[in-house]
N, C-alpha and C positions, 0 to 999 in steps of 0.2 A: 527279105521283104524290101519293097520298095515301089518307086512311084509315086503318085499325088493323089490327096482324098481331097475331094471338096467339102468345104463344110460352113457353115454359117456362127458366128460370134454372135451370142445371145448375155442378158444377164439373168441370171436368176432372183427375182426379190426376196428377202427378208426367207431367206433358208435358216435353218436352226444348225450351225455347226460346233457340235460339244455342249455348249451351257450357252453360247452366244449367237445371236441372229444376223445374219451378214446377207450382201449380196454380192454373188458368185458367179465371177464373168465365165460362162462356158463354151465350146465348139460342139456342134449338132451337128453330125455327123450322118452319114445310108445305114440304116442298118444292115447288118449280114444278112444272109438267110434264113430264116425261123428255126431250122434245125442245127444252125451251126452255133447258138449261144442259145439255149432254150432256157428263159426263167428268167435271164439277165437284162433288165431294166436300163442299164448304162456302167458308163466304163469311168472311174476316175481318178488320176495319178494321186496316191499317196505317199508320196514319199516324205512330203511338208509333215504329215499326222507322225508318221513313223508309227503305220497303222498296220496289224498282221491281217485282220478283217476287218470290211466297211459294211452298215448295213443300211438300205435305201429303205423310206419309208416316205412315197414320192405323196401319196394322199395328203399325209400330215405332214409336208415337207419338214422331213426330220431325217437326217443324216447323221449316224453316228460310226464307230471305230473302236477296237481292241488292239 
């Protein structure tokens, strides 16, 4: 892989991460094509969580992790 994406620096307000409410600087990204990630709402590095699963719940912006 390789090359350049373009994407746009957004924040997110007052998101619920764990028990605490933060705002969460992000990059918005093209998405692929409908069939190449089907279900997938967004993509986002865990490694900070040291999370095995994240789970999006973008209505109630609620974001949590196992």
């Amino acid at each position: 892989m390789g090359g350049r994406v373009h994407a746009k620096q957004v924040v997110l307000p007052d998101v619920l991460v764990g028990k605490t409410n933060r705002d969460i600087p992000v990059l918005l990204v093209p998405s692929p094509a409908a069939d190449m990630l089907p279900g997938i709402e967004g993509i986002i590095g865990v490694t900070l969580l040291q999370a095995h699963r994240v789970y999006f719940d973008f209505p109630n912006r609620n974001l949590r992790w196992d």
